[in-house]
N, C-alpha and C positions, 0 to 999 in steps of 0.2 A: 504494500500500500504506500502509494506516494505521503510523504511531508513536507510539506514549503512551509520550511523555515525562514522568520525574517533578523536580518543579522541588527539588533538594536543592543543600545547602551548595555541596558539591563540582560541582553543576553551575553554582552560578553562579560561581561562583572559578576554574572553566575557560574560561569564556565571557566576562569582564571584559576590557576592553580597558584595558590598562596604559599610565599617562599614562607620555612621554616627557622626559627630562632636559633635550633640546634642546630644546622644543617653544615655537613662539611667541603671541603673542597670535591665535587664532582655528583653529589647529590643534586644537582639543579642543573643535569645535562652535560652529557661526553659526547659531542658530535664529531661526526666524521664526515671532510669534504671532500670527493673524488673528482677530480677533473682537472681541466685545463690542457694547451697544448702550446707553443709557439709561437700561434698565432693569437690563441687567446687566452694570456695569461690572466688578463683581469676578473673572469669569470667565476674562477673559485675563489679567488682574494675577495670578489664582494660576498660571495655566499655565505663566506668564512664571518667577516669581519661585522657580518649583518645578525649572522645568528648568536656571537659573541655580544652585538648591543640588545638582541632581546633575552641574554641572561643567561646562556651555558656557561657556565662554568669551563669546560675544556673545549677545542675546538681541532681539530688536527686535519690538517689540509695534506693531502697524497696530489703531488701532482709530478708530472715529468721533472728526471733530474736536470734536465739542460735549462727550467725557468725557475728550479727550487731556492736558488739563491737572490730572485729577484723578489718572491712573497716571502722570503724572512727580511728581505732588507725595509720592506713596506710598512712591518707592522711587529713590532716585539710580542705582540700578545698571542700572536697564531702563532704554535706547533706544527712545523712543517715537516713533511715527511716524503723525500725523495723514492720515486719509483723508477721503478732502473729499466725501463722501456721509453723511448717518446711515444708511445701507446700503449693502449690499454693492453695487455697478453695474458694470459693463462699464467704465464713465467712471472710474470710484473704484481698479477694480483695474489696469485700464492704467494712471494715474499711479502707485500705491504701486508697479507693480513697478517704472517709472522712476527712482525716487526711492530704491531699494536702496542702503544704502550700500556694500553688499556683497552678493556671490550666497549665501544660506543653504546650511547643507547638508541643514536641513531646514524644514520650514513644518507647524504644527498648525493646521487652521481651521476654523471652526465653533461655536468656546463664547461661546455669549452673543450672538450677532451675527446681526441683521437681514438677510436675502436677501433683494432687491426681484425677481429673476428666477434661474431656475435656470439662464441662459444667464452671466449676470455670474459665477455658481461655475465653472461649465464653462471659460468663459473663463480664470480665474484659475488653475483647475488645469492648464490645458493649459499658461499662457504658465510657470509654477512648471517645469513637467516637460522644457519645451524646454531652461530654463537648467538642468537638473539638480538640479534640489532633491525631495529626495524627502519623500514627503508622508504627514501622517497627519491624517485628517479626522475630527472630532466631533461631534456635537450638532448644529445646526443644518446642517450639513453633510452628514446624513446623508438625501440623499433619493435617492429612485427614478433619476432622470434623469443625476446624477453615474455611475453603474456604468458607462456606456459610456466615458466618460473615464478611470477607474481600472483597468478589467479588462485583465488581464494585464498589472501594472507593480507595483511594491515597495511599493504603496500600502498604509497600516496603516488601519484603521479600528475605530474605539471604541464601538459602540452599546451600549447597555443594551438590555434585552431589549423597552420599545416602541418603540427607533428603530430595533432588529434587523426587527419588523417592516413599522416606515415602510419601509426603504429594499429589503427583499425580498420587502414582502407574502406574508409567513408568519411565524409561531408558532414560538419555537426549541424548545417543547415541556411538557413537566412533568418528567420522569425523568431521572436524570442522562441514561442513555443515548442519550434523546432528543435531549438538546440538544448531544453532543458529536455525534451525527449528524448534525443538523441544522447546526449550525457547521461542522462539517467539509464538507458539502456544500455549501453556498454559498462557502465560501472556493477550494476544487479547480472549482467550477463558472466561477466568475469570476477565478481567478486573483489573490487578495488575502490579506492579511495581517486577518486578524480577533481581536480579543481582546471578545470578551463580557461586558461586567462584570456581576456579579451576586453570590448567595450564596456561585456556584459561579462561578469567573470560568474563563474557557474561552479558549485561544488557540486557530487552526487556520492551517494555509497550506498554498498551493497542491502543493507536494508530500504532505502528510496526516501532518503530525507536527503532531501535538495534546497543548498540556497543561492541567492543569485546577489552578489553586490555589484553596482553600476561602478565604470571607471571614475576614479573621484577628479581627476584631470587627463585633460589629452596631453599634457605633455610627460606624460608616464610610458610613449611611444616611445623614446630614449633607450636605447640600450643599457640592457643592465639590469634592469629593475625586474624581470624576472628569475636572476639569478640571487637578489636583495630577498625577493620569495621564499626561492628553493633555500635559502638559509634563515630565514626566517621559520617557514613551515618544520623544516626539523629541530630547531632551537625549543619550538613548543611542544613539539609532538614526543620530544625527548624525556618530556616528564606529564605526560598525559597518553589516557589507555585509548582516548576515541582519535581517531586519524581525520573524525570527518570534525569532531570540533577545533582542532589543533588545525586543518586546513581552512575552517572558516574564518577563524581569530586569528587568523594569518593574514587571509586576505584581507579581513577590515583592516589590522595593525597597517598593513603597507599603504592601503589609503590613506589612511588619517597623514601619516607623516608625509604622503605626496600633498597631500593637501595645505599640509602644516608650509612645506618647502615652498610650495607654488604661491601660498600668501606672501611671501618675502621676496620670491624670484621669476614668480610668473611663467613662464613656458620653458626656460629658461635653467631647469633643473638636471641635476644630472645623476648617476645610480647613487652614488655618497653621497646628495643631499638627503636621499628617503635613510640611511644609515644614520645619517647624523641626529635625525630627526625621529628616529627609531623612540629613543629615551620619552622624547614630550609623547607621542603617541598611547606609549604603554603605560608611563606613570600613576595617571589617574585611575590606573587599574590593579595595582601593586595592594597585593596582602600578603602579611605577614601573618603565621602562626606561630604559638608559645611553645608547642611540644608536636615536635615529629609523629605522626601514629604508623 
């Protein structure tokens, strides 16, 4: 049975998971970011440095070793983690997950990063989901052959509307109608957590609660800010059991701070101003509790 959910104040101030007073270093999310290549270094550095302002604790960026020295020179705070492939391989992802300095509680992968075979992703996601890391896949990550891996597990996935169609061969539509049908049918079909980004950004999952938030500006067309997302969406989902509320409070979170930024800079924003603006976004939603349960 469908549910249209609407994403209000009051629902995300229900749905906040409240830091705790005991709480120690890694309790409040160990993420892990897969990606990047050569050509696109900045794509895991935002993901990274995005899901770090909404509150993980740990954050460990895996990306090719020929650009690992340019995301530790960017930011002291990310854990960067040389893969000894410029692509994704079989060989590359069995060492990084050797090499954990700890088991995540979540992993985004995909932005920016080179697949040499779709067997090396599959791989990666499988050996992710034996240790329990739940996953949210992006961008290059989004292909056909992954579905058999992710179907029926707490998997999130982030397409924009042509990698909706790389990974389903199909068209989410024109009308709204259309396309919350169509999201909502391949999500209940395959048993995954999907959030559509768009004009019209679309969540659905496998139970059939669907929300829809509007773009909060156009000039969120910018590069970037999808990948401010996919690190966003795991930073929550890292310490929360529902994929579909940790993707919805995602997508509000990134609007507000687009919003926040475009009041100051107008069209004129670019992926690090929705980071920076992460903090005013979230705050008014920040709880503390006295004793861990």
């Amino acid at each position: 049975m469908t549910e249209l959910l609407s994403m209000t104040q009051d629902y995300v101030k229900n749905h906040v998971i409240p830091r705790y007073q005991n709480s120690k270093k890694g309790d409040n999310g160990i993420v892990l970011v897969i990606g990047g290549s050569s050509l696109y270094h900045g794509a895991p550095l935002l993901a990274s440095l995005s899901a770090l302002r909404a509150g993980a604790d740990l954050v460990y960026t895996a990306v090719p070793r020929i650009i690992v020295n340019a995301i530790r020179s960017h930011s002291p705070n990310i854990i960067a983690l040389p893969m000894t492939d410029n692509s994704l391989t079989i060989g590359s992802a069995n060492r990084l997950i050797k090499s954990l300095p700890k088991v995540p509680h979540t992993a985004t992968i995909g932005m920016g990063m080179t697949i040499s075979k779709v067997e090396a992703l599959n791989s990666l996601v499988k050996k992710l989901k034996e240790n329990g890391t739940k996953l949210v896949l992006d961008a290059s990550a989004l292909v056909p052959r992954v579905i058999s891996e992710i179907a029926e597990t707490d998997t999130i996935i982030t397409p924009h509307a042509g990698e909706f169609k790389r990974i389903f061969n199909e068209n989410v539509g024109v009308s709204e109608k259309e396309v919350l049908s169509t999201v909502l049918r391949m999500a209940t079909k395959h048993k995954i957590t999907i959030i559509l980004k768009g004009w019209l950004n679309v969540i659905a999952d496998e139970s059939g609660k669907v929300a829809t938030i509007k773009r909060s500006t156009p000039a969120m067309t910018v590069g970037g800010t999808g990948d401010v997302l996919a690190g966003l969406v795991a930073a929550l989902y890292s310490r929360m059991n529902s994929p579909f509320d940790a993707s919805a409070l995602a997508v509000y979170f990134n609007g507000v701070a687009a919003t926040i930024a475009a009041e100051q800079i107008g069209f004129h924003l670019v992926a690090t101003d929705l980071i920076e603006n992460l903090p005013k976004a979230m705050k008014p939603f920040d709880k503390i509790s006295r004793q861990k349960i």
